[in-house]
N, C-alpha and C positions, 0 to 999 in steps of 0.2 A: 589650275588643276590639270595634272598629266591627263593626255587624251589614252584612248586605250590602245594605239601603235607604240605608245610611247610608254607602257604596261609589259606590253608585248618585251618590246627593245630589253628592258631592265627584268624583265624574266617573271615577273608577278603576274602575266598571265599567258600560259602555254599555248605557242603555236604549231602547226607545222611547216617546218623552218625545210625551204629548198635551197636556197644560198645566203651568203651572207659574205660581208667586204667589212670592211673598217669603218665605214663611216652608213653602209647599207645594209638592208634584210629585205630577204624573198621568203615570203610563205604564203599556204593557201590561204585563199577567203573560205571562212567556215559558212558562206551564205551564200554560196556560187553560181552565177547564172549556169555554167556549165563544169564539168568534172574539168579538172586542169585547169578551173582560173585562180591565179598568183597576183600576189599585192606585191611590188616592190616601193619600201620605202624606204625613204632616209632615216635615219638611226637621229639627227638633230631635229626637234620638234619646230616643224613651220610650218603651219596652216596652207600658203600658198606655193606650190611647187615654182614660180617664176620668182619668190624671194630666197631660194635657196644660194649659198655662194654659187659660184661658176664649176669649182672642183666638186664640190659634194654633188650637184647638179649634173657634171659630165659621167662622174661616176653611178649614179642612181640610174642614169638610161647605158650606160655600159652592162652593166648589171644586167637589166632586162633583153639587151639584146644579148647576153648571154645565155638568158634564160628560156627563151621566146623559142629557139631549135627546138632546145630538149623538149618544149609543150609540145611542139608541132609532132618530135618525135612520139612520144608518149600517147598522143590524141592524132592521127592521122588526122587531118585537118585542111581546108582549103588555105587558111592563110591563120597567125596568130594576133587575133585584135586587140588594139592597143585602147584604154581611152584613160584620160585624166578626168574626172569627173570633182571628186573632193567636196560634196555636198553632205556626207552621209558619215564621216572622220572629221576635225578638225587639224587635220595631219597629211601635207601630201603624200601622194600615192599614185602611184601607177597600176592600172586594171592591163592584163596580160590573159587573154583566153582563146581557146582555139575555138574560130568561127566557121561556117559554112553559107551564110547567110547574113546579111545585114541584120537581118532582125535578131542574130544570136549578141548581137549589142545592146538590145533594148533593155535596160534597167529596170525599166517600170515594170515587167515581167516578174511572175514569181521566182520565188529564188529558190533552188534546191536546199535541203536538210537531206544533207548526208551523217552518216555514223563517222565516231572515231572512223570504227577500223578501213570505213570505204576512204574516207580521207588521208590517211596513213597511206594506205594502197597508192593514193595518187600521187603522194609527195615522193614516194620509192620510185612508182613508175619514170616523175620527172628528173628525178636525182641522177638515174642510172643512166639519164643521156646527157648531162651533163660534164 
């Protein structure tokens, strides 16, 4: 069964899409620890981001450090945290979010429900410094 990144990819279920490559896609997590966190994944469904080829694989983290400025721009921010986590998708994915604190990592944390349109807002925010 397609996972729902992989929904996402083939367009049956709407994201907000901040970039995207040929074999990649950047868009918001609609459950976000904070405003400006981005999922980059691979567009080929694989559970573990270290069974990815080597090219889809350099490309997925090109991608994100493409991405990672314009957060930073968009969220004045101390730095833009990275984590691979992949318990909560059966789809790798890269977590991309502007931090200030270590704890702005913590997962286990509630997660924001933002609106469309607060969402939308974000993805423009990040778009535009891209």
């Amino acid at each position: 069964m397609a996972s729902v990144f992989t929904k996402i990819v083939h367009g049956e279920i709407p994201c907000f899409k901040v970039a995207e490559t040929e074999n990649c896609l950047a868009f918001l997590d609609i459950m976000p620890l904070t405003e400006g966190h981005t999922l980059v994944i691979p567009k080929m469904e694989v559970d573990n981001l270290f069974d990815l080829p080597d090219d889809i694989y350099h490309e997925l983290w090109s991608l994100a450090r493409k991405i990672a400025p314009a957060i930073r721009k968009a969220y004045p921010c101390i730095k833009v945290g990275v984590a691979v986590v992949g318990l909560e998708v059966p789809h790798a994915h890269v977590h991309l979010l502007p931090i200030n604190t270590i704890g702005d990592l913590n997962f286990s944390q509630p997660k924001l429900r933002l609106s469309p349109d607060v969402l939308e807002a974000s993805r423009q925010k990040i778009v535009k410094f891209l």
